[in-house]
C-alpha positions as CSV (number, residue, x, y, z in Angstrom):
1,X,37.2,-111.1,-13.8
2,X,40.4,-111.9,-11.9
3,X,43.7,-110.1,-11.8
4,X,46.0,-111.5,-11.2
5,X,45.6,-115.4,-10.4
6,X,43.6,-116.2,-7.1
7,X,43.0,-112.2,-6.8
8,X,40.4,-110.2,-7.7
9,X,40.9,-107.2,-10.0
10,X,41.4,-104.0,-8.7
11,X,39.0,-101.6,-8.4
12,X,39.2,-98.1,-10.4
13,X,39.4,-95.6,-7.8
14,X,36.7,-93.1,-8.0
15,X,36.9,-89.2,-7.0
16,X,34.6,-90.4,-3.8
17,X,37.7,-92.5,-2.7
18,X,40.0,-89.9,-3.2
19,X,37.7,-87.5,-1.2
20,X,37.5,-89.9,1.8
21,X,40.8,-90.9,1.6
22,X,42.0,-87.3,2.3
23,X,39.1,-86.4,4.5
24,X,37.5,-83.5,2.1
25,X,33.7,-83.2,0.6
26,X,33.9,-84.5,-3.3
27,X,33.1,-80.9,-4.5
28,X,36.2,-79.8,-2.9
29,X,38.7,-82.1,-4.8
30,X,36.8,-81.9,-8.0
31,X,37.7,-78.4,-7.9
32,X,41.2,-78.7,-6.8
33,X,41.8,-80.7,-9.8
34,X,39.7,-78.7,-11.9
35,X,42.1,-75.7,-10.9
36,X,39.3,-73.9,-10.0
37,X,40.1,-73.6,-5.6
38,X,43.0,-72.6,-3.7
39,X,44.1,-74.6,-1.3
40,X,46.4,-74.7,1.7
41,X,49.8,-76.4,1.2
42,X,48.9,-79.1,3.4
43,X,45.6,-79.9,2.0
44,X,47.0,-80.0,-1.5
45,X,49.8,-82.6,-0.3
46,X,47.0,-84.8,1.2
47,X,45.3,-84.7,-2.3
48,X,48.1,-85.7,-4.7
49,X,48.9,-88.1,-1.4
50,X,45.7,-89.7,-2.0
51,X,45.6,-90.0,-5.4
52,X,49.3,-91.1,-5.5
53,X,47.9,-94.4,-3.2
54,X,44.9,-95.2,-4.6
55,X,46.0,-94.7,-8.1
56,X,43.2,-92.6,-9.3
57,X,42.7,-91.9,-13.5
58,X,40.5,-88.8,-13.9
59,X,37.6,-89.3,-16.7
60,X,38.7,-86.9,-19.5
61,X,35.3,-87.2,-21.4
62,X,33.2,-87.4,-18.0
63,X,35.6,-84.3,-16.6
64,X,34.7,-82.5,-19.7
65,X,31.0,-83.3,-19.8
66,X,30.8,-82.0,-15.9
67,X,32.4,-78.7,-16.6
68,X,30.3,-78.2,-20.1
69,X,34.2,-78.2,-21.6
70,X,36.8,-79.8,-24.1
71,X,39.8,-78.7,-21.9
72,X,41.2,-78.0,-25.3
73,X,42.3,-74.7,-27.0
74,X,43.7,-74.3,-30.3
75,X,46.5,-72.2,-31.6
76,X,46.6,-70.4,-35.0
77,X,49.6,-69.8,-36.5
78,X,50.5,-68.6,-40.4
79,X,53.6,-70.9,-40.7
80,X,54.7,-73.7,-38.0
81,X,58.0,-74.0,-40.5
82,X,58.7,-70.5,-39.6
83,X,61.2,-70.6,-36.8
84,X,59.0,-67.8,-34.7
85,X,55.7,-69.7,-34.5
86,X,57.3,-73.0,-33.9
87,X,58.7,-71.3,-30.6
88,X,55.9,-69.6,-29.4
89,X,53.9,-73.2,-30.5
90,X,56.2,-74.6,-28.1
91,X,55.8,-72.0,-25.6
92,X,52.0,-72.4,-25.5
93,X,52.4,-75.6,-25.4
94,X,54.2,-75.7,-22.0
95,X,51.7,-73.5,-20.5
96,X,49.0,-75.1,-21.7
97,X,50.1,-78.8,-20.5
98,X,50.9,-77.1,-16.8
99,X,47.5,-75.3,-16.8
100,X,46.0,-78.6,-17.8
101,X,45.1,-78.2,-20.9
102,X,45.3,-80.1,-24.4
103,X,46.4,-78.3,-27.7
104,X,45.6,-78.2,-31.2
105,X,48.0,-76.3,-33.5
106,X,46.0,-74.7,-36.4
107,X,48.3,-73.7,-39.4
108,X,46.6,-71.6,-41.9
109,X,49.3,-70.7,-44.9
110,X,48.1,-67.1,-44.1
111,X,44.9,-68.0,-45.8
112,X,41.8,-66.0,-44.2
113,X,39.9,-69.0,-45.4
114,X,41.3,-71.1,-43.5
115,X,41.3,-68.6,-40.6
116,X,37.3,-68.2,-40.9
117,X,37.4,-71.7,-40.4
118,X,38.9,-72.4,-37.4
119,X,37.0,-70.0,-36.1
120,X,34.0,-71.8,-36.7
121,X,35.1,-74.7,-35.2
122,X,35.8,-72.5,-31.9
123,X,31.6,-71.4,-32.5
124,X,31.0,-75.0,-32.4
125,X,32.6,-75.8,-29.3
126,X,35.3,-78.1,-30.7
127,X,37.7,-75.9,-28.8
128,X,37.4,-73.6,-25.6
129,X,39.6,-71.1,-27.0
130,X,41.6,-70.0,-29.4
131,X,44.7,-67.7,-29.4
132,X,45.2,-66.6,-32.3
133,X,48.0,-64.9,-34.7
134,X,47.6,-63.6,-38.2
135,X,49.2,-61.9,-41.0
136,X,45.8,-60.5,-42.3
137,X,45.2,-58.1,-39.7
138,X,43.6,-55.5,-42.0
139,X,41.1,-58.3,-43.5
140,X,37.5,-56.8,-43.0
141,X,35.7,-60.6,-43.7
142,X,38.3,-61.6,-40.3
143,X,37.6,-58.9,-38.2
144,X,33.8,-59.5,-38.8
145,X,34.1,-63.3,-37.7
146,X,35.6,-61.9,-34.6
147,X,33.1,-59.3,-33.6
148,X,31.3,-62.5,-31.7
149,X,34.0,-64.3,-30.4
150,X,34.0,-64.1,-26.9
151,X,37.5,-67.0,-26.5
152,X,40.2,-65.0,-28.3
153,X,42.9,-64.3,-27.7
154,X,45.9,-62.2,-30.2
155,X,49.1,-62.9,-30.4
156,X,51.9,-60.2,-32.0
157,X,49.3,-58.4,-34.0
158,X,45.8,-57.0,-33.6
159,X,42.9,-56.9,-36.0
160,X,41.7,-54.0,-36.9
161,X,38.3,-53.4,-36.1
162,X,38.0,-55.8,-33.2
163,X,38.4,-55.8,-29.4
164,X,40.0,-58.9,-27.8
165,X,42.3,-59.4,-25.8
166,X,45.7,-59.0,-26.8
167,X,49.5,-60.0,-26.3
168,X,52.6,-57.9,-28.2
169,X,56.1,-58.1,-28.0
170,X,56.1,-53.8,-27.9
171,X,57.6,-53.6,-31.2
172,X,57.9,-49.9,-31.4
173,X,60.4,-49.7,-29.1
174,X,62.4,-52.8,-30.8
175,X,62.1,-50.6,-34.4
176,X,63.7,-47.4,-31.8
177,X,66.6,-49.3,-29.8
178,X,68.0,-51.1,-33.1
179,X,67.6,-47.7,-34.9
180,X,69.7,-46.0,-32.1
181,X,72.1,-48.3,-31.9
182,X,72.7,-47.8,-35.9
183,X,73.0,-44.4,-35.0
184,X,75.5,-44.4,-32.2
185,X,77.6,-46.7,-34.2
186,X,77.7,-43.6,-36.3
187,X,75.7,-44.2,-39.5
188,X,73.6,-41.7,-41.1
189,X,72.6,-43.5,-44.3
190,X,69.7,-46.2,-43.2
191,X,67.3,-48.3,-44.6
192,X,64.7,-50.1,-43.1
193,X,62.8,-53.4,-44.7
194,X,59.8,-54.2,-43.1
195,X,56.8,-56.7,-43.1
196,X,53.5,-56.5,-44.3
197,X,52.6,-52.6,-44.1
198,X,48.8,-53.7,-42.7
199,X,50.4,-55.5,-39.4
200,X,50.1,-53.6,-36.5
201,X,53.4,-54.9,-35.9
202,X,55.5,-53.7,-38.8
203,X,53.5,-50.3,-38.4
204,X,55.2,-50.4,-34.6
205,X,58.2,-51.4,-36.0
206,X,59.1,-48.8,-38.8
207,X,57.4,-45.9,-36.1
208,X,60.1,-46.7,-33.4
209,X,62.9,-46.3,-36.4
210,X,61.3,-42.7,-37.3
211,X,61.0,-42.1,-33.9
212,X,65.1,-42.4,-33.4
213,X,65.9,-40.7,-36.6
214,X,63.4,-38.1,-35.7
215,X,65.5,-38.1,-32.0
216,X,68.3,-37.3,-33.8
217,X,67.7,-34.7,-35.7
218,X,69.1,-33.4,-38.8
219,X,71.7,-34.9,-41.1
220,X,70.2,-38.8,-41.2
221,X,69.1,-40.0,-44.8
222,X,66.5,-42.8,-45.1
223,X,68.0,-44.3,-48.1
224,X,65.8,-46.7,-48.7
225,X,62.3,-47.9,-46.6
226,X,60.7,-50.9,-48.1
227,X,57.8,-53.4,-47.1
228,X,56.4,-56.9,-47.8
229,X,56.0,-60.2,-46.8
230,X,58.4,-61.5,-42.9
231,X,60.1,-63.8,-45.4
232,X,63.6,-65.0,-47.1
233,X,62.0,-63.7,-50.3
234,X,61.3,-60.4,-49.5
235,X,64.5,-59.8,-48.0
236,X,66.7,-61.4,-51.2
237,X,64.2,-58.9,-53.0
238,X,65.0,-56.1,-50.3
239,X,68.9,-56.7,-50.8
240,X,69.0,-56.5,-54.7
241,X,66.9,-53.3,-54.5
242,X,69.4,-51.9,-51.9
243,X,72.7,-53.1,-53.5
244,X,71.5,-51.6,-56.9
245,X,71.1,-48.0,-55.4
246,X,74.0,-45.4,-56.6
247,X,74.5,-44.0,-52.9
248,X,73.7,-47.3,-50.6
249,X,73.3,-47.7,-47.0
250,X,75.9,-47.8,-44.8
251,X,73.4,-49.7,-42.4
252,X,69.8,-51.7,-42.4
253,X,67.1,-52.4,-39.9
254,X,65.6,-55.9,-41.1
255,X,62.3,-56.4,-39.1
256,X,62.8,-60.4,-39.0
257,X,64.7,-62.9,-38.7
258,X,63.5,-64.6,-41.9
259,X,63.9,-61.2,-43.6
260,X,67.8,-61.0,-42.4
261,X,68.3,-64.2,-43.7
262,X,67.3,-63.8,-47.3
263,X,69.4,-60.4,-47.2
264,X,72.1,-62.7,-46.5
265,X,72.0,-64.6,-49.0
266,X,72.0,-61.8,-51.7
267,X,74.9,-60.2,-49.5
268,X,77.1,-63.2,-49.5
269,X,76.5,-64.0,-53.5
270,X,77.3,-60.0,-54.2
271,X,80.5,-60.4,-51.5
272,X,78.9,-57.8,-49.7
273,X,80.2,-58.3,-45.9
274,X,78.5,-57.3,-43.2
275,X,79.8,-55.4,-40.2
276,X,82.2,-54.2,-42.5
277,X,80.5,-52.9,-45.8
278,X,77.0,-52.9,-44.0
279,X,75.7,-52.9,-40.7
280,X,72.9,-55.2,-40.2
281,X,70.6,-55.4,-37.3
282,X,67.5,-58.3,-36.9
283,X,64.4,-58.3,-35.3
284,X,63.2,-61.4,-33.6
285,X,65.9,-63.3,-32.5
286,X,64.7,-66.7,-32.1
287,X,66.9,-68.5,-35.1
288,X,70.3,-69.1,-34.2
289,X,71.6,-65.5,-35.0
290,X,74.9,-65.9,-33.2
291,X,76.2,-69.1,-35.3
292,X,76.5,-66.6,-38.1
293,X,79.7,-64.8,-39.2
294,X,79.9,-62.4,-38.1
295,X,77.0,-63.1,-35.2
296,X,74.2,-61.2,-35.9
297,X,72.9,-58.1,-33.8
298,X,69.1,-58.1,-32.9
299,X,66.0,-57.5,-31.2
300,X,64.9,-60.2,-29.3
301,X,60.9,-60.8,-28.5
302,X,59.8,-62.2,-25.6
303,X,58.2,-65.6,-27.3
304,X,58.2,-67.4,-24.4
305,X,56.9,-65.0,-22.1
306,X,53.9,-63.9,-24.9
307,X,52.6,-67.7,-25.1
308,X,52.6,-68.3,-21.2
309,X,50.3,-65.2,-20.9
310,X,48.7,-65.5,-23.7
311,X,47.6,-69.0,-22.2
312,X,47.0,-67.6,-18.9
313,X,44.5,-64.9,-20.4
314,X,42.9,-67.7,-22.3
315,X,42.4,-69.6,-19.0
316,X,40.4,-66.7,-17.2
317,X,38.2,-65.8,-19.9
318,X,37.4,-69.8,-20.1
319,X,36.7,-69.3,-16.6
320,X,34.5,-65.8,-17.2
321,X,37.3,-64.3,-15.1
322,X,38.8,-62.0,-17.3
323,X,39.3,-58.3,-17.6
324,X,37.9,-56.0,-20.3
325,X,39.8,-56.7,-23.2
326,X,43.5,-54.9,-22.9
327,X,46.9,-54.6,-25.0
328,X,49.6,-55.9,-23.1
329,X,53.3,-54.9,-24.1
330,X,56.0,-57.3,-23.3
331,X,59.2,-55.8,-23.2
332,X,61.9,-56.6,-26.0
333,X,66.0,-56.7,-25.5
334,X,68.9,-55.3,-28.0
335,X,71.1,-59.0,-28.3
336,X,74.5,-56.8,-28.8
337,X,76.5,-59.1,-31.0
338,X,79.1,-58.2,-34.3
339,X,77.3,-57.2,-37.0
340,X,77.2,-53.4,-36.8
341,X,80.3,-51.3,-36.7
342,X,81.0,-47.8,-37.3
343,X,80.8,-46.8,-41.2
344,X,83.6,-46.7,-43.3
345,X,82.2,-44.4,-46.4
């Protein structure tokens, strides 16, 4: 066939080109673009140089064949309408398209069902890896599944009765700097409302706010200390319960953002106004907290930073480079804002 007329088509450029073109062996800039070789500077410029001129397309399927591969990993998420796993989806996503890597996102509805099943996929080699989150942490069927899983990685909350690698914001020490900053505002009535009580995270969460009552010492009154689902619903329930006490809170630890928000709610029906009839602090910070009125006070978790290393773990086990499995703590920042202020009862 002809290009175009009176020439000849052009030839694809093959990964032998490329290697002669930059005077290196073929094994050598196979692995440079499998990511798999350091190189100098210099030699990495005459590679992309190279390629650049002859216009050389890598081979997905052939690519993935030679390295026994997909070049895929998957992500499991409870909710990808819940604004905290649509941030770290897009923060895994950027790591995983600079590390080379495709994505598939895996929303489950917080159904172990459809947990199991992704998992199986993962066993079958449709994906390298998965990183995984999950609000059924105490599940024994899940952590069974994962007992032979060697390409997992956690995200947020472990699983009890497994070992794998693992990435947490360190959500004790959230639960302790937004307790402590209720306290030195000067409130000594608190209640906390907390996610599902079998999450390794909401059991960090609600240690760090004993741990800074505890600090304390006496005179601090837990006036309420209540658990359920990180949603709107459970914190609309969490409000009515609160608002409905003789002797209420004069401040509340909410352990989410989607918790704080059906508090809200409830507050601004019962024209209960925060900052000035109760203090309010969030946990999570990745909905737009500071549009609110007044902006809300929070904990803010490292999203971003969890999905790039959870990606980056992911890569060296792919590579059979990884560590024994670990916990890794990320550290977590108090977002001072205008929603807690010194009680006036």
């Amino acid at each position: 066939m002809n290009g175009k007329q009176g020439q000849p088509a052009r030839k694809n450029a093959t990964l032998k080109d490329v290697a002669e073109a930059c005077g290196l062996s073929v094994a050598t800039v196979s692995r440079y673009l499998n990511h798999s070789i350091k190189l100098p500077q210099a030699t990495t410029d005459r590679i992309d140089a190279a390629i650049a001129a002859l216009r050389y397309q890598p081979n997905p399927h052939a690519r993935s064949l030679s390295l026994g591969r997909s070049e895929t990993i998957g992500l499991v998420v409870p909710d990808i309408a819940n604004p905290y796993f649509a941030h770290l989806a897009a923060a895994v996503e950027h790591a995983a398209a600079e590390f080379g890597l495709g994505l598939v996102l895996c929303p489950t509805l917080s159904r172990t069902d459809r947990e199991l099943d992704y998992l199986g996929r993962l066993a079958r080699r449709h994906v390298d890896g998965l990183l995984f989150v999950t609000n059924n942490g105490d599940d024994p069927a899940l952590a069974r599944a994962l007992q032979g899983a060697t390409s997992v990685v956690l995200i947020d909350d472990d699983i009890d009765g497994t070992v794998a690698p693992t990435i947490m914001a360190d959500s004790e020490q959230g639960g302790y700097l937004a307790t402590r900053h209720l306290l030195d505002a000067g409130h000594r009535r608190l209640a906390y409302v907390g996610g599902p009580a079998g999450l390794s995270s909401s059991r960090n969460r609600v240690g760090g706010f004993h741990r800074a009552i505890a600090e304390a010492g006496s005179g601090i009154t837990i006036a309420a200390e209540l658990s359920g689902e990180y949603s709107a619903a459970n914190g609309r329930a969490a409000a009515e319960r609160i608002l409905a006490l003789d002797n209420r809170p004069t401040a509340v630890f909410a352990a989410s953002d989607a918790i704080v928000l059906g508090m809200l709610a409830v507050f601004k029906q019962r024209d209960v106004k925060v900052g000035t009839d109760i203090s309010v602090v969030a946990f999570d910070d990745v909905g737009p907290l500071e549009l609110f009125d007044p902006p809300l006070t929070a904990i803010r978790q490292p999203v971003a930073a969890m999905g790039r290393r959870a990606v980056e773990v992911m890569l060296a086990l792919i590579k059979g480079e990884a560590p024994e499995p670990v916990t890794e703590l990320l550290p977590v920042e108090l977002i001072i804002r205008n929603s807690v202020k010194p009680p006036h009862r």
